[in-house]
DRENPA-3360 file (N, C-alpha, C; in nm, 2 decimals, always signed):
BEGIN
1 = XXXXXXXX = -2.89/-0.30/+0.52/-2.92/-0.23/+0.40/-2.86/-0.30/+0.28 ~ -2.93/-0.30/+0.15/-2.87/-0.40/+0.04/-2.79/-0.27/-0.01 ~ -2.71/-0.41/-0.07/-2.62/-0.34/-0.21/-2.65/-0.27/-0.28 ~ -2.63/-0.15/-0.27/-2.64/-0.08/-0.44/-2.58/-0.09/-0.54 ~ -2.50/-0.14/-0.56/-2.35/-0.15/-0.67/-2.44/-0.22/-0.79 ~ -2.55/-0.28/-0.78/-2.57/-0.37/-0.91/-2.71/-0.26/-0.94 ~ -2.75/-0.17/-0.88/-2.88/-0.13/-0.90/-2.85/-0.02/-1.04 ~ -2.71/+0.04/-1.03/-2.72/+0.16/-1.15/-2.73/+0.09/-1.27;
9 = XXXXXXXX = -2.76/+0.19/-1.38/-2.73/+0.16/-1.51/-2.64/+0.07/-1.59 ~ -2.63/+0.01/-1.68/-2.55/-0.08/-1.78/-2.44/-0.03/-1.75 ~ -2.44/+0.15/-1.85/-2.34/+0.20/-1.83/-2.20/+0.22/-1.71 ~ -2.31/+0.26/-1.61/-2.20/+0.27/-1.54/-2.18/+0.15/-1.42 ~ -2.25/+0.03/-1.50/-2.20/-0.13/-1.39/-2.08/-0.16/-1.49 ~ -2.05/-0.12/-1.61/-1.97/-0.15/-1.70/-1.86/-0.10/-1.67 ~ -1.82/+0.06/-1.65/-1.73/+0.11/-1.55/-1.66/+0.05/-1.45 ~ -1.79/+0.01/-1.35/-1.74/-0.01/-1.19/-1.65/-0.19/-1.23;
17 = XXXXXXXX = -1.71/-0.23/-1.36/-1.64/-0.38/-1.31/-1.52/-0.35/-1.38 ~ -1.47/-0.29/-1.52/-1.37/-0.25/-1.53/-1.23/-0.20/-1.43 ~ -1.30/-0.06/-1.38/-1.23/-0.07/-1.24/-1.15/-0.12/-1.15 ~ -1.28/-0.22/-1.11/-1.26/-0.28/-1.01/-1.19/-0.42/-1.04 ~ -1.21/-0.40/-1.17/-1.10/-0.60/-1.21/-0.95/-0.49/-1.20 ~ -0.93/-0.39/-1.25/-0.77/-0.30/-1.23/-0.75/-0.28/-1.09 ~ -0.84/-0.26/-0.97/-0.78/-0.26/-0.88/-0.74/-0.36/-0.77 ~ -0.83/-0.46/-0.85/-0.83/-0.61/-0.80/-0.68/-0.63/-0.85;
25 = XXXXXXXX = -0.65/-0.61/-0.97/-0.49/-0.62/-1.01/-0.40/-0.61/-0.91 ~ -0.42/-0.44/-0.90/-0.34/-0.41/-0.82/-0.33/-0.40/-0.68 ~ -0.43/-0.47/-0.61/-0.44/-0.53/-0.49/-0.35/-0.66/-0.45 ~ -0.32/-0.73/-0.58/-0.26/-0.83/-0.59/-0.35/-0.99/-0.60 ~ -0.44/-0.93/-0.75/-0.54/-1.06/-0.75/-0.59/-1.08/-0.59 ~ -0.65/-1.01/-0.53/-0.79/-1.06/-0.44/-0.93/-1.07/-0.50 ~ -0.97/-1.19/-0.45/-1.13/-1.21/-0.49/-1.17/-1.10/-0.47 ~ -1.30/-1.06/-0.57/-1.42/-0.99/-0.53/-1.47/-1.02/-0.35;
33 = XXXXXXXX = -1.54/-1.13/-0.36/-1.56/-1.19/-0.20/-1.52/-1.08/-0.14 ~ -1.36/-1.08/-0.13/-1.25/-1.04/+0.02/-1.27/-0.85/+0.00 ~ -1.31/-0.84/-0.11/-1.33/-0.68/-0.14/-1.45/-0.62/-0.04 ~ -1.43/-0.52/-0.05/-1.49/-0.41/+0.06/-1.62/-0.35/-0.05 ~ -1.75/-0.42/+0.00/-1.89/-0.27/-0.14/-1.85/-0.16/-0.12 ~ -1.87/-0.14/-0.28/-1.86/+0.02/-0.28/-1.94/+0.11/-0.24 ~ -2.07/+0.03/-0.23/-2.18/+0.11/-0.14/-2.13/+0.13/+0.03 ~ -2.08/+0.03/+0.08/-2.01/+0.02/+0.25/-1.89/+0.14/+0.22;
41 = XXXXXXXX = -1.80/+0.14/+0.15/-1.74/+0.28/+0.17/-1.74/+0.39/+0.16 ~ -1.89/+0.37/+0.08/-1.89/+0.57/+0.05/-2.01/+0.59/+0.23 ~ -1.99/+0.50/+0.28/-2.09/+0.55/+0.39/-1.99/+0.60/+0.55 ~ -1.89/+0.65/+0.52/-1.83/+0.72/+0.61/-1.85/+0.82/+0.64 ~ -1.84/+0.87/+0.75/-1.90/+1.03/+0.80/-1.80/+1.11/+0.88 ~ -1.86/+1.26/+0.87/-1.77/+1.33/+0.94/-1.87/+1.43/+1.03 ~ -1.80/+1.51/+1.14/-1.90/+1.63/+1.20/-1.93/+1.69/+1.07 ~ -2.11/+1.72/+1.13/-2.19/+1.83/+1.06/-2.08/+1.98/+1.06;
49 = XXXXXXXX = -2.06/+1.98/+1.18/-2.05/+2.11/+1.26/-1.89/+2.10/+1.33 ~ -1.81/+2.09/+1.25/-1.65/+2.04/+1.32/-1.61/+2.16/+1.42 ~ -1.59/+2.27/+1.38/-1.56/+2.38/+1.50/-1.61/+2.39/+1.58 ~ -1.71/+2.32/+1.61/-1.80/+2.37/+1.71/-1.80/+2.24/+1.81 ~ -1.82/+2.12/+1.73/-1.81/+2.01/+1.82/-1.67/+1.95/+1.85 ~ -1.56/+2.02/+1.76/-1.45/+1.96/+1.82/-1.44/+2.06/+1.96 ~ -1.43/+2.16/+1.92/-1.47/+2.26/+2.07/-1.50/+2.21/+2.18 ~ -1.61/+2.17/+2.17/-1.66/+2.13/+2.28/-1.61/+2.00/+2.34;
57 = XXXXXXXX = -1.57/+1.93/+2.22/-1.50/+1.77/+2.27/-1.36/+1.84/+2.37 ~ -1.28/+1.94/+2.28/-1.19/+1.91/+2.40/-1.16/+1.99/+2.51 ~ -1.33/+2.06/+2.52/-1.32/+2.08/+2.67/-1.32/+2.01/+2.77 ~ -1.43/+1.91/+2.71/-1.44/+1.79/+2.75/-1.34/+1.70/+2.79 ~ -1.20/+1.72/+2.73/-1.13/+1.65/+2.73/-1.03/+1.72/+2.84 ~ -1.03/+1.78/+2.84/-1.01/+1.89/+2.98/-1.02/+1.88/+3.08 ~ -1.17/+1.89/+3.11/-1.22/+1.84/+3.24/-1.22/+1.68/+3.24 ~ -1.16/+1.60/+3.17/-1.16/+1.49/+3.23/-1.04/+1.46/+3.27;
65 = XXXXXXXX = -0.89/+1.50/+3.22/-0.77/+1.51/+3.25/-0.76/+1.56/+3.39 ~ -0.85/+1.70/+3.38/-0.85/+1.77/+3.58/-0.89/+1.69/+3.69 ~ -1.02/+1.61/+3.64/-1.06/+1.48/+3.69/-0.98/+1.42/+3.78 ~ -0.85/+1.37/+3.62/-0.75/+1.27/+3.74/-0.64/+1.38/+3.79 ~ -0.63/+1.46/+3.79/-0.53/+1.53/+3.86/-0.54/+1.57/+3.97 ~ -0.67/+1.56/+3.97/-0.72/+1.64/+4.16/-0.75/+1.51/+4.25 ~ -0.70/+1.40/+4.16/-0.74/+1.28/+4.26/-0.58/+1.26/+4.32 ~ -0.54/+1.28/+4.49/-0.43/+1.24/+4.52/-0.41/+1.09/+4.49;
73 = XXXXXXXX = -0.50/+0.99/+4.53/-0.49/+0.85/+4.56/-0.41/+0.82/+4.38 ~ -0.46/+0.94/+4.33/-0.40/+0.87/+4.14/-0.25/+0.90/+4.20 ~ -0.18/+1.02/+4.22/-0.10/+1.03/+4.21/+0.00/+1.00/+4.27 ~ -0.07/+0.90/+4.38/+0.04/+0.82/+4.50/+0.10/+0.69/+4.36 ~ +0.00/+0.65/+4.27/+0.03/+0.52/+4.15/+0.20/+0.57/+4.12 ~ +0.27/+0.46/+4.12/+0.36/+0.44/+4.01/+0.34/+0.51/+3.87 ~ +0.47/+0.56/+3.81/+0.42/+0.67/+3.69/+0.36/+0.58/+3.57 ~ +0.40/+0.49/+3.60/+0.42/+0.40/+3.44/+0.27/+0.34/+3.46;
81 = XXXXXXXX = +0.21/+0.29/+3.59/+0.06/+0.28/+3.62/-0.01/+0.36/+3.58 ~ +0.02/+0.47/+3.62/-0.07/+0.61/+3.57/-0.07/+0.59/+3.44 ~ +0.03/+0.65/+3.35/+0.01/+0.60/+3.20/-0.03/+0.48/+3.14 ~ -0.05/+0.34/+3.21/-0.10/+0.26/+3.14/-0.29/+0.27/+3.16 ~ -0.35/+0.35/+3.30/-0.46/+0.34/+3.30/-0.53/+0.46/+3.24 ~ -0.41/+0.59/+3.25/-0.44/+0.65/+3.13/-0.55/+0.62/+3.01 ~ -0.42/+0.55/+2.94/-0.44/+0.46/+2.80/-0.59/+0.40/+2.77 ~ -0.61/+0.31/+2.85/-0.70/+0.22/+2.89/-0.85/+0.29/+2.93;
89 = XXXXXXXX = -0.81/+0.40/+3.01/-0.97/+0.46/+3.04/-1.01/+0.59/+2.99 ~ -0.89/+0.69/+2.89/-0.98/+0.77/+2.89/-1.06/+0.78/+2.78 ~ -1.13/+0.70/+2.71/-1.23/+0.72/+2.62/-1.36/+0.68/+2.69 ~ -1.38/+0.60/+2.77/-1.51/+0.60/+2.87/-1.49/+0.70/+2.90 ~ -1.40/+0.78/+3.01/-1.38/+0.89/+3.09/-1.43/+1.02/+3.05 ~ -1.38/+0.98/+2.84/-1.43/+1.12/+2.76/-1.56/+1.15/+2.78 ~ -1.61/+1.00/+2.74/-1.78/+0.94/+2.71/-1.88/+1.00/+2.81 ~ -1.83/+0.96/+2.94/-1.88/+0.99/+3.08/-1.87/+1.16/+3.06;
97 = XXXXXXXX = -1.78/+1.19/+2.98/-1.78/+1.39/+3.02/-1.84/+1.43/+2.92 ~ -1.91/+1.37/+2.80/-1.96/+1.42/+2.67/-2.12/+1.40/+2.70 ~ -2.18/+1.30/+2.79/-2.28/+1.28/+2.85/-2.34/+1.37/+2.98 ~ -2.24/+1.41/+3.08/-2.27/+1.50/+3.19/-2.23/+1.68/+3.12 ~ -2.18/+1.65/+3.04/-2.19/+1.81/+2.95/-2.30/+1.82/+2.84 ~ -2.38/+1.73/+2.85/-2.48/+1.71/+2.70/-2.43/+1.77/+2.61 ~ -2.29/+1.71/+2.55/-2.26/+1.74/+2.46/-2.33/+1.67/+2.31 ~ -2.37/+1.70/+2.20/-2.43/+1.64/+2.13/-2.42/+1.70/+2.00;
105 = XXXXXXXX = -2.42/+1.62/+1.88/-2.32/+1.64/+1.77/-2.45/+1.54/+1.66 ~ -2.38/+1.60/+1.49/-2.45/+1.55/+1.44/-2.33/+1.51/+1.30 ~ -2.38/+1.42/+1.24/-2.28/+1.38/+1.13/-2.35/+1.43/+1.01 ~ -2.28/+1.41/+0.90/-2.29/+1.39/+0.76/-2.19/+1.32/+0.67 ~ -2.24/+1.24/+0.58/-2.14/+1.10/+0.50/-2.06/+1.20/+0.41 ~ -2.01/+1.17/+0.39/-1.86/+1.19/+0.35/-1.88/+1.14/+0.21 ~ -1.77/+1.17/+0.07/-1.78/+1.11/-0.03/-1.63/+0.99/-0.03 ~ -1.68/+0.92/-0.07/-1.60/+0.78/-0.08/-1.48/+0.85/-0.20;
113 = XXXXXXXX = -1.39/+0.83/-0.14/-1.25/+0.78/-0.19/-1.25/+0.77/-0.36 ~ -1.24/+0.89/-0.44/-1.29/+0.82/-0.63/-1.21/+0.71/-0.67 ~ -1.26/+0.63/-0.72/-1.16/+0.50/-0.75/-1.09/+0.53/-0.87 ~ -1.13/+0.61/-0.97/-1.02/+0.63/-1.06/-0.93/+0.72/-1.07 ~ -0.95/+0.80/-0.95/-0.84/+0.85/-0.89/-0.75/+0.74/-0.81 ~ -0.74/+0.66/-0.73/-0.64/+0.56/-0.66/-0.61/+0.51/-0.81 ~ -0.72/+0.44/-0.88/-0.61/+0.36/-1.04/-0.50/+0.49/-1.10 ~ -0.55/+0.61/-1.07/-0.43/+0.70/-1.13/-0.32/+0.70/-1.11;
121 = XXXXXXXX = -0.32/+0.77/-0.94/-0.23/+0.77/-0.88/-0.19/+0.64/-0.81 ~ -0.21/+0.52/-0.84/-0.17/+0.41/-0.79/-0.01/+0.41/-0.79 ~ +0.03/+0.44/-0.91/+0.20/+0.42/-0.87/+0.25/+0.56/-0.80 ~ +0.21/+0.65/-0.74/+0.23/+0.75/-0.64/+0.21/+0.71/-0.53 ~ +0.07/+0.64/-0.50/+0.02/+0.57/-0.33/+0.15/+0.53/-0.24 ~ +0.23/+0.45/-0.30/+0.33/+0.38/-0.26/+0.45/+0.43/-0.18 ~ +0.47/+0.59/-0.25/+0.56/+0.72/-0.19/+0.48/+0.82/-0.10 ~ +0.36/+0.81/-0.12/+0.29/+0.87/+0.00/+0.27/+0.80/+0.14;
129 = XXXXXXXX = +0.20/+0.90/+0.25/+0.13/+0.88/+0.38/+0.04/+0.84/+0.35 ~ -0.01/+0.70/+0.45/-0.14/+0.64/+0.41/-0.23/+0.75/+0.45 ~ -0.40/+0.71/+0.37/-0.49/+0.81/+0.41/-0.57/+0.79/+0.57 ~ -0.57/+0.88/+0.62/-0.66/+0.88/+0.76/-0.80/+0.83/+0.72 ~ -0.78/+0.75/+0.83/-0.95/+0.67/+0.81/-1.08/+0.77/+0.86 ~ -1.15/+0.75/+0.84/-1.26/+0.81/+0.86/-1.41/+0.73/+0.92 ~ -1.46/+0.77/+1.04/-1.57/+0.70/+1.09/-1.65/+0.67/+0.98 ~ -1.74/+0.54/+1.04/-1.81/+0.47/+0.92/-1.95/+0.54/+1.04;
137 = XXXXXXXX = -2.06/+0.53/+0.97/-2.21/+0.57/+0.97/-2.23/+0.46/+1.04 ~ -2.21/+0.36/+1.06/-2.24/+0.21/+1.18/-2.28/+0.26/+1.27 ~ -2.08/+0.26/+1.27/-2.01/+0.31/+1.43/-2.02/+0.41/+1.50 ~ -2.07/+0.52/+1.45/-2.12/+0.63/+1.53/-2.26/+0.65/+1.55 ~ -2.33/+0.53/+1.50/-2.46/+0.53/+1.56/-2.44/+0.42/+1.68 ~ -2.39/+0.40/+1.67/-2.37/+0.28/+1.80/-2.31/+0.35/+1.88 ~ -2.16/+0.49/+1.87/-2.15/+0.57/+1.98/-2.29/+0.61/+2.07 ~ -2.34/+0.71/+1.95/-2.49/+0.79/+2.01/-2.55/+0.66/+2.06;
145 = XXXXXXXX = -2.57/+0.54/+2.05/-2.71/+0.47/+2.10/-2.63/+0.48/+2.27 ~ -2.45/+0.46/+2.25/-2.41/+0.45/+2.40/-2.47/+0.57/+2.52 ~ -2.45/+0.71/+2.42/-2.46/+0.80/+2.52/-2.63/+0.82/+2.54 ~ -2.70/+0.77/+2.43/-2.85/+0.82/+2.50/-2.89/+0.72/+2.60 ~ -2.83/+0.61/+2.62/-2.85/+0.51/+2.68/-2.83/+0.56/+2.84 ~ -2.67/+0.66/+2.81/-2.65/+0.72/+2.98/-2.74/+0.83/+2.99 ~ -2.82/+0.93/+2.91/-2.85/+1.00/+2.90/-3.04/+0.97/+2.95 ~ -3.09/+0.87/+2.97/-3.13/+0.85/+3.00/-3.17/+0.78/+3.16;
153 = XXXXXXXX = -3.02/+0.76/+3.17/-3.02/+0.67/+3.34/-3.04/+0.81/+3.45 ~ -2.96/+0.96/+3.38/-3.04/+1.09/+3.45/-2.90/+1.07/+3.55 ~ -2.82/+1.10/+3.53/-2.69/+1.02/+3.68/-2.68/+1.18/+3.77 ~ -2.67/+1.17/+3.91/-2.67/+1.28/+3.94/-2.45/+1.32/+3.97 ~ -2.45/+1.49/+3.98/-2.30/+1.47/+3.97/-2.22/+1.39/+4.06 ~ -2.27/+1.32/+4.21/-2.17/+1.25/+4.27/-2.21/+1.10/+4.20 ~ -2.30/+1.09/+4.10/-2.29/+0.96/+4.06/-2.20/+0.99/+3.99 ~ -2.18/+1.06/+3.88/-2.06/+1.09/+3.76/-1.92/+1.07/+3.84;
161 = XXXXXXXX = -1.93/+1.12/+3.94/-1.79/+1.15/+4.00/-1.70/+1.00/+4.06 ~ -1.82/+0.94/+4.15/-1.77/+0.78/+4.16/-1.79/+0.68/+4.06 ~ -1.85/+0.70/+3.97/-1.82/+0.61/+3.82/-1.72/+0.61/+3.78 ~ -1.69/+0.74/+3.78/-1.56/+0.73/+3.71/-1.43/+0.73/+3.75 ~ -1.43/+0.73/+3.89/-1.32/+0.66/+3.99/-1.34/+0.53/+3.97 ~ -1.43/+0.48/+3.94/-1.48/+0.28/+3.92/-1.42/+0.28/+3.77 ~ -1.40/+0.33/+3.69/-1.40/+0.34/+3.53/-1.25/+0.35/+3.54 ~ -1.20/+0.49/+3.59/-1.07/+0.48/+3.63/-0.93/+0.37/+3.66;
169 = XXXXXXXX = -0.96/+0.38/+3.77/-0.89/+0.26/+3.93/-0.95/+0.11/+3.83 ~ -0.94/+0.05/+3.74/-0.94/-0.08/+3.68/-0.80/-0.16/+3.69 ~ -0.80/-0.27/+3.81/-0.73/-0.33/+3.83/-0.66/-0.45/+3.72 ~ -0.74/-0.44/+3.61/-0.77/-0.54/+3.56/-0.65/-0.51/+3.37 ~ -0.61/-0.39/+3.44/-0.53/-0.35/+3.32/-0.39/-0.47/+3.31 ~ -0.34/-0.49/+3.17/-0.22/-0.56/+3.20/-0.11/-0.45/+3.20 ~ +0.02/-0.51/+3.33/+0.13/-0.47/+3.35/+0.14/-0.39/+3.46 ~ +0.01/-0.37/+3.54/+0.02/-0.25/+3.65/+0.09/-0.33/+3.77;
177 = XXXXXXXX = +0.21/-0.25/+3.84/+0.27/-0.25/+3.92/+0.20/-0.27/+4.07 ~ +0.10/-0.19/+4.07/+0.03/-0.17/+4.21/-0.10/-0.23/+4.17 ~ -0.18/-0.31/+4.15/-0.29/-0.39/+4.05/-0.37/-0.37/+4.20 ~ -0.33/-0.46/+4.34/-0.41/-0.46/+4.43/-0.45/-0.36/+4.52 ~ -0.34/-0.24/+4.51/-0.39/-0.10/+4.57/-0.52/-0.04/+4.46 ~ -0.48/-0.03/+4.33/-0.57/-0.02/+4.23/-0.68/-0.04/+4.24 ~ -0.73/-0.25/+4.28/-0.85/-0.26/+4.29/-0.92/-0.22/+4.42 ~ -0.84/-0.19/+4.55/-0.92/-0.13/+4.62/-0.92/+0.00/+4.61;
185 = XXXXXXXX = -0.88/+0.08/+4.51/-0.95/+0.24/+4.52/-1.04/+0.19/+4.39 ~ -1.09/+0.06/+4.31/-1.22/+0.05/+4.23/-1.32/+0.01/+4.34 ~ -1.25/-0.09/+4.45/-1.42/-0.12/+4.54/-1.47/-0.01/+4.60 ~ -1.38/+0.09/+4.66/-1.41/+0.21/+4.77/-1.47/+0.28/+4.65 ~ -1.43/+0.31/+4.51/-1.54/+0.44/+4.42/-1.70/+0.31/+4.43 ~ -1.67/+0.21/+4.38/-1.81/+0.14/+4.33/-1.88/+0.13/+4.52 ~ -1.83/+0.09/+4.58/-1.90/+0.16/+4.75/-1.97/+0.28/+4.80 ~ -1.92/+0.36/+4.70/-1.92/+0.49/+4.75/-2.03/+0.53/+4.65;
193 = XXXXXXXX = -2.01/+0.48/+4.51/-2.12/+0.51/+4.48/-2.26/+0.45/+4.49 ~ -2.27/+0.32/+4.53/-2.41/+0.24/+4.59/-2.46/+0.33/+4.71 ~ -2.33/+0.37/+4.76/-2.39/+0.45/+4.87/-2.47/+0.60/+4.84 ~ -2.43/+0.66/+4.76/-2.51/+0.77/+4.67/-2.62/+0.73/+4.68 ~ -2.66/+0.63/+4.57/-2.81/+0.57/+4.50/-2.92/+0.53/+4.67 ~ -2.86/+0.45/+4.71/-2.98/+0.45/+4.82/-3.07/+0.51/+4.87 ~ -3.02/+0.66/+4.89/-3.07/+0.74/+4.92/-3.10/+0.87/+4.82 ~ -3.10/+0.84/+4.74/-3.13/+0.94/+4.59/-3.28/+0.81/+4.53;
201 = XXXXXXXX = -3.25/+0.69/+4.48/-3.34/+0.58/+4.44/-3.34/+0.49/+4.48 ~ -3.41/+0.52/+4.70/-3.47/+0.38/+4.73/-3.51/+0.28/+4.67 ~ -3.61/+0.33/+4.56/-3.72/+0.20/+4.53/-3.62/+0.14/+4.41 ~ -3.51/+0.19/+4.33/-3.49/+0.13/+4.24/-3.38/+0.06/+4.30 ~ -3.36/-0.08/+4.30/-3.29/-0.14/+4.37/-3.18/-0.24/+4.29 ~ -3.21/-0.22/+4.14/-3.13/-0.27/+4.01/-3.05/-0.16/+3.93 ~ -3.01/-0.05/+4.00/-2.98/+0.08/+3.97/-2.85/+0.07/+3.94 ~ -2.76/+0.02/+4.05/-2.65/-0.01/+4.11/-2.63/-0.04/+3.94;
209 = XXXXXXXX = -2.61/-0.18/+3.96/-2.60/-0.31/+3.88/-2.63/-0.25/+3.70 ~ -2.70/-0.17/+3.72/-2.75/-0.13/+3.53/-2.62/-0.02/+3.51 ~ -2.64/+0.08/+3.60/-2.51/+0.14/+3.58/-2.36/+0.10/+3.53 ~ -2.34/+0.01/+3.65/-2.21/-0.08/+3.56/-2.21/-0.13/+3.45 ~ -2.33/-0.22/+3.42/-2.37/-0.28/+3.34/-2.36/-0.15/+3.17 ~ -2.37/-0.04/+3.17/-2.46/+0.04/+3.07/-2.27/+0.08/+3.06 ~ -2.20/+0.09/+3.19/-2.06/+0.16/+3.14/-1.98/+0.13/+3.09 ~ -2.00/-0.03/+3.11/-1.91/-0.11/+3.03/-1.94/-0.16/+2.87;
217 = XXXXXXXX = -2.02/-0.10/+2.88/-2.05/-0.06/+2.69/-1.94/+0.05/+2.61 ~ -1.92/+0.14/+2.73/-1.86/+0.26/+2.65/-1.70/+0.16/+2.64 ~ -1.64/+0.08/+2.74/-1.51/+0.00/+2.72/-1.49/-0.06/+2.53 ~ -1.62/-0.07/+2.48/-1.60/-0.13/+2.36/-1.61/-0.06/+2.24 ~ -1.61/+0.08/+2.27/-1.58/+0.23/+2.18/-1.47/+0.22/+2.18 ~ -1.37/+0.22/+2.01/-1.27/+0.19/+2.01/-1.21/+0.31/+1.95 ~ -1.10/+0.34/+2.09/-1.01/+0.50/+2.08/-1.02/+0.54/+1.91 ~ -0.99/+0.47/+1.84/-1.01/+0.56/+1.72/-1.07/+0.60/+1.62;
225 = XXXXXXXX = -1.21/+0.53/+1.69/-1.32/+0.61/+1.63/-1.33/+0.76/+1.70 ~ -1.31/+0.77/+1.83/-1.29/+0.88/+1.94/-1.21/+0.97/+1.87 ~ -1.09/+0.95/+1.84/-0.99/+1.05/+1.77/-1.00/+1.07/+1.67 ~ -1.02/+1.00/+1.57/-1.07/+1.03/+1.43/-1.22/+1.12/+1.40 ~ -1.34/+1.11/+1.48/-1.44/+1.18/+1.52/-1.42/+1.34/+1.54 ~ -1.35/+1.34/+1.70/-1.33/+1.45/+1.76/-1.25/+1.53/+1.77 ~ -1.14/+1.46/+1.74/-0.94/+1.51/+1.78/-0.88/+1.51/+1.62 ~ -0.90/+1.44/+1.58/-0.82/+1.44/+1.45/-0.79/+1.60/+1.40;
233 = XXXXXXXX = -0.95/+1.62/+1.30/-0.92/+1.78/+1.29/-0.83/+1.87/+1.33 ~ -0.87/+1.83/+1.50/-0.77/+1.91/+1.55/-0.59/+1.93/+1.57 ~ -0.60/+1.74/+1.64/-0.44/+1.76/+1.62/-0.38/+1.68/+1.48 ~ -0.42/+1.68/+1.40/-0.38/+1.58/+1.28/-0.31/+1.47/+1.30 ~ -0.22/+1.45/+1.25/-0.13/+1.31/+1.26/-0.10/+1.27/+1.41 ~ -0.11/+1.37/+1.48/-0.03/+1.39/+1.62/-0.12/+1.23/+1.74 ~ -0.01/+1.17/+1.83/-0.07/+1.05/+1.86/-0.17/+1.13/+2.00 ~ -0.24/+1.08/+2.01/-0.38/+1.15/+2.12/-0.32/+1.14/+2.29;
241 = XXXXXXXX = -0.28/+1.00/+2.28/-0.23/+0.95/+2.41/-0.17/+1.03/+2.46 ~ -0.03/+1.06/+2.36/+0.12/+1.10/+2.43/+0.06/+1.27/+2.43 ~ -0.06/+1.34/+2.40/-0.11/+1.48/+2.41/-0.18/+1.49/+2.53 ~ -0.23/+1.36/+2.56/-0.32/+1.39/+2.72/-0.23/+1.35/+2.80 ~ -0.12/+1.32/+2.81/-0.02/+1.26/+2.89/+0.03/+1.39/+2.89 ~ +0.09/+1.48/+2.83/+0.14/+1.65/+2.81/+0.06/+1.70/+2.89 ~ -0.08/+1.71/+2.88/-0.18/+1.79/+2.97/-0.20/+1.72/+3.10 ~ -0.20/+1.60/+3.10/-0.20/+1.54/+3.30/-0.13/+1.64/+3.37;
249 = XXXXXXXX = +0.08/+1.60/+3.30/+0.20/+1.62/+3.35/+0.26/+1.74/+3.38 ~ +0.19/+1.79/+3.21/+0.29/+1.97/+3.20/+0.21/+2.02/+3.19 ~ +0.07/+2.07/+3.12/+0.03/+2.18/+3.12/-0.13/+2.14/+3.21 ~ -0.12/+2.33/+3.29/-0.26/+2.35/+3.39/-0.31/+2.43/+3.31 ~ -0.42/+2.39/+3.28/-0.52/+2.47/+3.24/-0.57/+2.48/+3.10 ~ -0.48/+2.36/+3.01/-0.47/+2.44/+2.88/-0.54/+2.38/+2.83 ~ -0.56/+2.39/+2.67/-0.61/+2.34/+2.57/-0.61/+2.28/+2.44 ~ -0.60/+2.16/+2.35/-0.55/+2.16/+2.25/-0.55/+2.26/+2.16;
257 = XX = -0.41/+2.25/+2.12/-0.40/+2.34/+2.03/-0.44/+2.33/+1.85 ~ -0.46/+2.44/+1.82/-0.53/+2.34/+1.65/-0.40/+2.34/+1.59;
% end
């Protein structure tokens, strides 16, 4: 999509370069070039519907924490294992539960950041908390292309169930202590689930293979579009990780709190 920044009126391209040569100032003389369009920033988005779909996210988030709790083989791991695959998987693990819950959500853009409010308060910025970022309209179409993508493979629940023991059990994490117990509870889930499909879709014989293939898309959804999306609202500044690590360890049954 082109630029609009040159498309308005005289008047207000006269503004925007004003502006933008003061905040280029106080950026510390950066080229135009290295600057961010003002059209690219005002295109950030937020839930249509935040009560409702953060709701639903962290039930979601729920049932995927119970997930690993009810698995003993997790709990035989070393603790510090657990927490580093933690880290590492649960935003596929969310993905996989936002997909088998058809959970489904809608945005709307956001207004960009006024710039002559930051030239105002510029000498305040500096004593403040930086601002929370906010999903860009890209990136969360490229979420949804992930989940209709699963949404269309139709997975039945013991497919969901050994996926995400294969999604899980990633030997491949750095620093894990037990790495080769690891990768054999990923061969025995990815085993177990080929074994599913054969007898669910004889004839499709590339099934296996697409599956993997489609999950490791969700690996390059980055945790904080996840949190900033779904969780922010809810827990604010609060870090996500060290909250699902609370809900593994200490709390049965519960739920984020707002």
């Amino acid at each position: 999509e082109g630029c609009q920044c040159h498309s308005e009126d005289k008047r207000t391209a006269i503004l925007y370069t004003l502006l933008s040569q003061n905040l280029n100032h106080s950026r510390g003389g950066r080229s135009p070039a290295h600057q961010r369009c003002l059209c690219h920033q005002r295109r950030t988005v937020c839930l249509r519907t935040p009560h409702a779909t953060c709701q639903a996210a962290s039930n979601v988030l729920v049932k995927t924490i119970s997930f690993m709790k009810n698995l003993p083989c997790f709990h035989l791991l070393p603790r510090e294992d657990q927490l580093l695959l933690l880290d590492s998987c649960w935003v596929p693990l969310f993905l996989l539960g936002l997909v088998q819950e058809m959970v489904t959500f809608e945005v709307m853009e956001t207004p960009a950041p006024s710039m002559l409010k930051k030239i105002l308060l510029d000498g305040q910025s500096k004593r403040q908390e930086p601002e929370q970022t906010q999903p860009t309209l890209a990136a969360v179409q490229r979420l949804q292309c992930c989940l209709n993508t699963f949404w269309s493979l139709d997975l039945s629940p013991k497919e969901y169930a050994y996926l995400k023991g294969a999604i899980l059990f990633n030997p491949d994490v750095p620093g894990l202590r037990a790495s080769l117990y690891i990768e054999s509870l990923q061969r025995e889930a990815q085993r177990a689930l080929q074994e599913v499909l054969q007898p669910l879709h004889p004839e499709d014989q590339g099934r296996f293979a697409r599956i993997l293939l489609i999950a490791s898309t969700l690996k390059s959804i980055p945790p904080a579009l996840i949190t900033d999306l779904f969780f922010r609202p809810v827990i604010g500044n609060a870090d996500i990780v060290e909250l699902i690590a609370e809900m593994l360890y200490e709390i049965t049954g519960g739920q984020l709190a707002p």
